[in-house]
N, C-alpha and C positions, 0 to 999 in steps of 0.2 A: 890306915883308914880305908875302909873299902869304898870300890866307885857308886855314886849312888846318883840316881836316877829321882828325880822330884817331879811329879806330873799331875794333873787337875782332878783332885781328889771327885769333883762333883760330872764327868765326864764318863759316860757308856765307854766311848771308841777310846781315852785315856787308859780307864779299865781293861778293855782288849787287848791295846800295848801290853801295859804287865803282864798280863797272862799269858801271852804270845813269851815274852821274853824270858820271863820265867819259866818257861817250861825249853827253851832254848838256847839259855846262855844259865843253866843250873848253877847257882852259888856264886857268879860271876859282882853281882851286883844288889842292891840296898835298895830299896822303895820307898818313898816320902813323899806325901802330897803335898802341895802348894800350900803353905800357911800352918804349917805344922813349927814345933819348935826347933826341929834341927834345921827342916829348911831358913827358918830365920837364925839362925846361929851358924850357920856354914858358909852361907850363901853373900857374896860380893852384892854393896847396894845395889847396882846396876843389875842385876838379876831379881832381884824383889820384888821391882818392878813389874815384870816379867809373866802372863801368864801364858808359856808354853812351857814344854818338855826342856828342863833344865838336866844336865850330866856334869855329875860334876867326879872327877879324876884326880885326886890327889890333891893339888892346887890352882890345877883349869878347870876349867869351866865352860863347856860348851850348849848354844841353846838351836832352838829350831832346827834345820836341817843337818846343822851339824853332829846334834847330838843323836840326833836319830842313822845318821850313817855312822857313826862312833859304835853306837849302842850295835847296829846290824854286825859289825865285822866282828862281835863275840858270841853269835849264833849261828855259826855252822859253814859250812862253805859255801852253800847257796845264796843263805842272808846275805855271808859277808860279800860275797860276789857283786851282789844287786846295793849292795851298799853301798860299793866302790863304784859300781856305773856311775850312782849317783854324786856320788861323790865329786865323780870329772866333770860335773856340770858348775856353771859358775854360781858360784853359793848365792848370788843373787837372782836368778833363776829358780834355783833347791830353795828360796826361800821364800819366794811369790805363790810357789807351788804346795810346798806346810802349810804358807798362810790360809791358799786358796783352803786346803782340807780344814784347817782348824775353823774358818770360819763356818763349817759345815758340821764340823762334832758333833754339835747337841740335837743334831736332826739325825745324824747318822743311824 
């Protein structure tokens, strides 16, 4: 099963992501918006829930900043680099900081 990436079907800056990633991590990864049927057939209840950038890998599952420095280390050295910076930061931190942007999406 390939890794696949579930994001806010109804979101500009969600759309960006894809297209950003798709053109940089080519074939790496599956795209599924939120409320789609695989998203509900894949996805652990606790993620359901959920609307941020879900990844899901096999049998993990990772969301918010996680998933977005998961998703950066399979485009390119730059990404992945900046991915990992992030990475070292305390995922509660990485994750005040998504929040802060997601709360800002739909204005972006």
């Amino acid at each position: 099963m390939a890794d696949t990436i579930f994001y806010d079907g109804a979101c500009a800056l969600c759309h960006f992501w894809v297209r950003f990633v798709r053109k940089r991590a080519k074939g790496k990864f599956e795209f599924e918006p939120i409320g789609s049927p695989v998203w509900k057939d894949r996805l652990p209840t606790q993620f359901l829930k959920m609307d941020s950038i879900v990844l899901a890998q096999g049998t993990r599952f990772y969301a918010k900043s996680s998933a977005v420095c998961r998703i950066l280390w399979q485009c390119g050295w730059f990404w992945a680099s900046l991915g990992g910076l992030f990475w070292l930061m305390p995922r509660v931190f990485r994750d005040l900081l998504y929040d802060l942007v997601a709360s800002l999406r739909y204005r972006l």
